[in-house]
N, C-alpha and C positions, 0 to 999 in steps of 0.2 A: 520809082517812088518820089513822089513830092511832100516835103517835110516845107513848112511854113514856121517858121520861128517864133514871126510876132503876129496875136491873130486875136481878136477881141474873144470875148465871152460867146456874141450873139452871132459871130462866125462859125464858132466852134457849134456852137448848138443847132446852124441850117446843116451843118454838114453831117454832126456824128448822131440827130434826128431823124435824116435821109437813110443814112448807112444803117439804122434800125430797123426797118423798112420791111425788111425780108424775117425778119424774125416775127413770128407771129401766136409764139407759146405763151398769149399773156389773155387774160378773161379776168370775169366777175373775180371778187375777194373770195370768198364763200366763206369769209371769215368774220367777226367782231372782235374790233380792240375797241373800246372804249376810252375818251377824253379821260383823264384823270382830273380835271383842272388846271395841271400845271405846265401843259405843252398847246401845241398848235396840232388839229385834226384829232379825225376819228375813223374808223375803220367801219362801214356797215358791209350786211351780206350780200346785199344786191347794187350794193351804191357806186364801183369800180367798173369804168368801161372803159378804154383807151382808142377812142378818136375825137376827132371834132365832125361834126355834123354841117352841113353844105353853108347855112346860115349862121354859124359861126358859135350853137349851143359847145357848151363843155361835157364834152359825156366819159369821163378822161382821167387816162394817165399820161405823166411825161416819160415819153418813150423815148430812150436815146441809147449811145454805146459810150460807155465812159473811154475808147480809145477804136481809132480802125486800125491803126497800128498791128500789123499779125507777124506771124516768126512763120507761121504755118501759112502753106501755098493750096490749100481746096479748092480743086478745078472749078467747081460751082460756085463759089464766093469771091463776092464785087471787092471785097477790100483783100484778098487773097496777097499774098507780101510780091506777087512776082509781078503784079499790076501798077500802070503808073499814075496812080489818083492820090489828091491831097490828101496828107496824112494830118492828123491830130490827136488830141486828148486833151481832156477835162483833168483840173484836178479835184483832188477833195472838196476842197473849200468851195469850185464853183458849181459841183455839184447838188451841196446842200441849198447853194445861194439861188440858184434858179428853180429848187422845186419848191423852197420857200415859199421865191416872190409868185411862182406862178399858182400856187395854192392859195396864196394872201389875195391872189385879184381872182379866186376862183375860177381858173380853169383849169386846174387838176384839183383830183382828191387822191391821187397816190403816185407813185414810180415806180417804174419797168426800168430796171440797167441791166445792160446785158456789156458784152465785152471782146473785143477782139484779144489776140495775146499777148501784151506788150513785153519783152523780153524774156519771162517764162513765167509758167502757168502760178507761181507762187509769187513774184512778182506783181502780177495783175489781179490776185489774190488779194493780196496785203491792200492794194491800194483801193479795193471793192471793200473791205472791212474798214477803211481807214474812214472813206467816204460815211457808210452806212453808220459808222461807230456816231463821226459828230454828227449826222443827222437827228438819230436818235435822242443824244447826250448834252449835247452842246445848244443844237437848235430845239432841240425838246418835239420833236414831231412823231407825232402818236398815228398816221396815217399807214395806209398800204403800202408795205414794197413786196415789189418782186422784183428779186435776183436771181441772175443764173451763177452755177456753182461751175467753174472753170475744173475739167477733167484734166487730172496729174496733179494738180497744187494737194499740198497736206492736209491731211486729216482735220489737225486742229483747227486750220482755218478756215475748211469749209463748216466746223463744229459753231466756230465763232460767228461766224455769217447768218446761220441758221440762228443763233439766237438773236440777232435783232431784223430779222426777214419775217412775213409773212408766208408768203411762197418761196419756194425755189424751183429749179427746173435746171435738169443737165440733158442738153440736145442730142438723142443719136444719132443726127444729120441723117442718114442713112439708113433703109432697110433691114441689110444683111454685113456681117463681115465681110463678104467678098465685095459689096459694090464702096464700101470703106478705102478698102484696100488699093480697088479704083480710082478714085476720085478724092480720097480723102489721106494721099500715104503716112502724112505723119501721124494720124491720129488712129486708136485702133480701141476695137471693143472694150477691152479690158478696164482700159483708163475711163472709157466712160461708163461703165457701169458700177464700177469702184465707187464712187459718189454716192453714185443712185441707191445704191446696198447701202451707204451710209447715212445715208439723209434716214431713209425708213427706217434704219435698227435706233438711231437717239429717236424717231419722233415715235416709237414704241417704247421706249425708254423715259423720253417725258410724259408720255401719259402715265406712268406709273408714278412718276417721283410727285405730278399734279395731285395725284389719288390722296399720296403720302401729304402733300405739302400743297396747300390752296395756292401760296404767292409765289411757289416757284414757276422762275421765266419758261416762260413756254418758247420750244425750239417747232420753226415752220407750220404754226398752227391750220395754214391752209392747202398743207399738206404741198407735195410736187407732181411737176407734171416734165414732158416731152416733147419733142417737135422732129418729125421724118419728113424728108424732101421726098415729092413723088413725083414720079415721071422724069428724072434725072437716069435712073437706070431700069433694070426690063426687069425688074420683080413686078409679080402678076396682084390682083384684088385680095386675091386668096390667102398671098404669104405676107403680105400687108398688116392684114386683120388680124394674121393667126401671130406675127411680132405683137401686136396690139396687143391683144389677148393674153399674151404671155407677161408684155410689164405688168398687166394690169394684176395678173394672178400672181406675178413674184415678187413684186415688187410697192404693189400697192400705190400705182401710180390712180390721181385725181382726172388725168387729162391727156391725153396726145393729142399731139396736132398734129395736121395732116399741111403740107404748105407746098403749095404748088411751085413744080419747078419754073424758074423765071430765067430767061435765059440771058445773063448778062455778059457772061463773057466768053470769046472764041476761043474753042477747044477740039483737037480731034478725038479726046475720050468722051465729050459729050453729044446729049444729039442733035441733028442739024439743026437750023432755025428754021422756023416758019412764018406762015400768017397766021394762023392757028389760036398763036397767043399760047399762056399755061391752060394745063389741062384744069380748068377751074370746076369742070362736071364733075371729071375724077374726083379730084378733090371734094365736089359735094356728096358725092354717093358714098364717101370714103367715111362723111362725118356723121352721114346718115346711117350709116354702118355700124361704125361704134357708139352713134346711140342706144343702136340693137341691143350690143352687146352690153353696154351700165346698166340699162334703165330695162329692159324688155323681155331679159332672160332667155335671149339667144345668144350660139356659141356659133363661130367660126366658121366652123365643120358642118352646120346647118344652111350657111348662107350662101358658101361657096365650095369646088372641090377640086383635085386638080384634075377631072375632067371638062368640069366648067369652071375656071379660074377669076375668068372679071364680071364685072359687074355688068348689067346690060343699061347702060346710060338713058334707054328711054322710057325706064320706070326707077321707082323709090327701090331696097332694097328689100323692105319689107314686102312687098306689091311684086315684084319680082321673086322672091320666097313662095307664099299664097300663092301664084300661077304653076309652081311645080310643085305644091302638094293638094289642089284641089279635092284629092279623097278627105282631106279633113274639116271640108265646108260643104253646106253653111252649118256656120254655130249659130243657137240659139240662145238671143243676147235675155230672154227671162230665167235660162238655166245654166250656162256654163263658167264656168271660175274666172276668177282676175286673171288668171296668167292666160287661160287661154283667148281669152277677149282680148288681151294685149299683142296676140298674136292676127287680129283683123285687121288688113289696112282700113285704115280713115280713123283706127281707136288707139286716142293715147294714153299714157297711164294714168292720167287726170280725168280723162272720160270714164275708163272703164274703171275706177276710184268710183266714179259716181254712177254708176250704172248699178255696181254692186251693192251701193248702199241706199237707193233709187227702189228697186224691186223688191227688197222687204216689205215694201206698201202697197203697191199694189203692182199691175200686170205694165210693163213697162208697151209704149209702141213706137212706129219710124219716126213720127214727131217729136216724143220726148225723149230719143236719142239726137235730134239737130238740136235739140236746144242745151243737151250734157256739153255736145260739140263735138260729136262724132260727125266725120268728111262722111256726109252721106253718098256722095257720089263716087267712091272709094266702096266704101262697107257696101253700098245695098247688094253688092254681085256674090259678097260673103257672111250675108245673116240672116237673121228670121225673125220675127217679133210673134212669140203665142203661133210659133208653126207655120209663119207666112213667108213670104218674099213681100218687100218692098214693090216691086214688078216681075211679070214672069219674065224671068232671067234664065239662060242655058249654061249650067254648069261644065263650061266647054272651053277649054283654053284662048284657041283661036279667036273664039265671042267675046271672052270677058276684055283679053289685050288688045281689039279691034275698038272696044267701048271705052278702053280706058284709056288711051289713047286720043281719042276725040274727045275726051275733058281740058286735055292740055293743062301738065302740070305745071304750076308758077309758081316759077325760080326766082332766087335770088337776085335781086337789082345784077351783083359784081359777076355771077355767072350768066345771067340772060345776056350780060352787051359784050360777055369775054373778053374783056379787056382789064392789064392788073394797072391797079392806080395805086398810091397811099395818100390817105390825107395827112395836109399838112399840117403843124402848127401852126403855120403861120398862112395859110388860105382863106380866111376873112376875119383873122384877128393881127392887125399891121402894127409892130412894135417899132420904136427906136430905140437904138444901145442905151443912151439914157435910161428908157422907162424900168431896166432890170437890173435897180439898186436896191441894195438892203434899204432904204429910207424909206422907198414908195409902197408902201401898202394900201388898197382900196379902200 
């Protein structure tokens, strides 16, 4: 370990910016706080994105670790206490001071702090509420945060955190208990779910007292979420989802994430390296999955089983489903309900929103399904329009995945070139120590 004594502000920030990197539990607000008048920002639902764009747009949160400092050795983590990399921390003070300044020159509209363990979980605690307190308090900022809640610190102070956070999120690194146990020994389910069980019983608890009492402070109003490393150990697609599944239904989680394992440090509990790169497919079929599951009213048990466990990488999940149950196409988009139109590749809930409320008028056809924004080339192998086919098509497995196949799905920029990058903060916006004083505002 390399401890640095004396180290500017704008050091600390390339470095504990970098060491965020891998965390990846952060998204849209899905929330509104509202300016009051009397502070800096405002919170919209769709207005929170956390990167910078290749041309140097702001689409952003400032993402950092208020320390890489850990007490905890996790075989998979770059700042792991047994590794020999500069170590730092931020304090309070320059925590408020940098989301400030970088708010006052518009390039964020909120904060991501997350945090290694600096001497113990209530220590790193205190110093995460100490931060978030004067941000709020002091500097008056009315903008987004999202904090992670450090698993083992006390009760009250993750109670405190929650009240001036918009999200929270406590990571189960891991699948299962046993790949924990693995690769993660000091840390163990319990502690992290302790949290989780807590965030959700107060923000059931402020919804009532809000009922009771219009101004009282709302605790995590955009609710918590997750974050699972995959392909670090040999859980399958299956037990993946059916974990998913389970926060979602116990816990009431907004969000998991799915974060591909990246292989930064040599280990013989983890797996070899490759050229390969992280499994970034995995990871998309993973997200496409649990879209299923929020939005689409599929379960688990539907999508996968442990005869067939993972996913097949060279179709969508849904598109992959539809080919092992063809007895239940084609559906007929001028007669069948929302849910089971949501169940057609190439229709999303937005489409089939307006399909349903489209054919009260009259007799819907394949044209005015591309124009709702149904993937025709997706749907025509699974519908009918007034009893038709689009083209005569053979309801025959081998046909349908020979054809869909030659459409060639298009993926994601980060997963077609499989390579994992982070953008920077500072990749086409060039600061100097100078420019990040309390005086300079745009």
């Amino acid at each position: 370990m390399r401890i640095q004594e004396s180290m500017s502000m704008y050091e600390k920030l390339n470095i504990l910016s970098d060491a965020a990197k891998y965390d990846v539990a952060c998204t849209s607000s899905g929330v509104d706080r509202q300016n009051d008048g009397t502070g800096i920002g405002n919170c919209q639902k769709s207005g929170i994105c956390h990167t910078f764009t290749s041309d140097g747009r702001c689409v952003s949160l400032l993402k950092i670790l208020f320390t890489n400092e850990c007490i905890f050795d996790c075989k998979y983590c770059i700042n792991r206490s047994s590794n020999d990399v500069v170590r730092t921390s931020f304090t309070p003070d320059e925590v408020c001071k940098l989301t400030i300044e970088f708010y006052r020159r518009n390039y964020i509209e909120g904060l991501f702090l997350s945090s290694g363990i600096l001497k113990s979980p209530n220590y790193t605690m205190e110093l995460i509420y100490a931060s978030l307190y004067k941000l709020r308090y002091e500097c008056n900022f009315q903008g987004y945060i999202h904090v992670k809640a450090i698993p083992g610190a006390d009760e009250e102070l993750i109670r405190r955190v929650g009240f001036l956070a918009d999200r929270m999120s406590v990571n189960l690194e891991l699948p299962t208990a046993e790949s924990l146990r693995m690769l993660a020994p000091h840390k163990n389910r319990k502690n992290i779910l302790t949290p989780m069980r807590l965030v959700q019983n107060k923000m059931a608890e402020n919804r009532q007292e809000i009922v009771q009492y219009k101004n009282a402070p709302r605790f995590v109003p955009a609710g918590q979420s997750t974050q699972m490393i995959i392909g670090a150990t040999p859980e399958s697609d299956y037990q993946i989802i059916n974990v998913a599944e389970s926060l979602y239904q116990k816990f009431g989680l907004k969000r998991v994430f799915y974060s591909a394992f990246v292989h930064v440090n040599e280990d013989k509990a983890l797996p070899a390296k490759t050229n390969e790169g992280p499994p970034l497919l995995r990871e998309h079929r993973l997200y496409q999955a649990d879209w299923l599951l929020r939005y689409y009213g599929f379960q688990a048990k539907e999508l996968l089983s442990e005869k067939n466990p993972n996913f097949n990488v060279l179709f969508d999940p849904k598109c992959n489903w539809a080919l092992q149950h063809l007895e239940m196409f084609p559906v007929e988009a001028n007669r069948a309900d929302y849910h089971t139109l949501l169940r057609v590749p190439g229709i999303g809930y937005k489409s089939a929103s307006r399909i349903v409320k489209a054919r009260r008028f009259g007799v819907l056809d394949f044209a005015d399904l591309k124009k709702m924004g149904v993937v025709l080339k997706r749907a025509l192998y699974f519908l009918t329009c007034n009893g038709k086919m689009m083209y005569p098509v053979k309801i025959e497995e081998d046909y349908i995945t020979k054809n869909l196949l030659s459409t060639k799905e298009k993926l994601p920029d980060h997963i077609r070139n499989m390579n994992y990058q982070q953008i920077s903060l500072f990749d086409d916006v060039k600061f100097r120590t100078e420019n990040i004083s309390m005086g300079g505002g745009m």
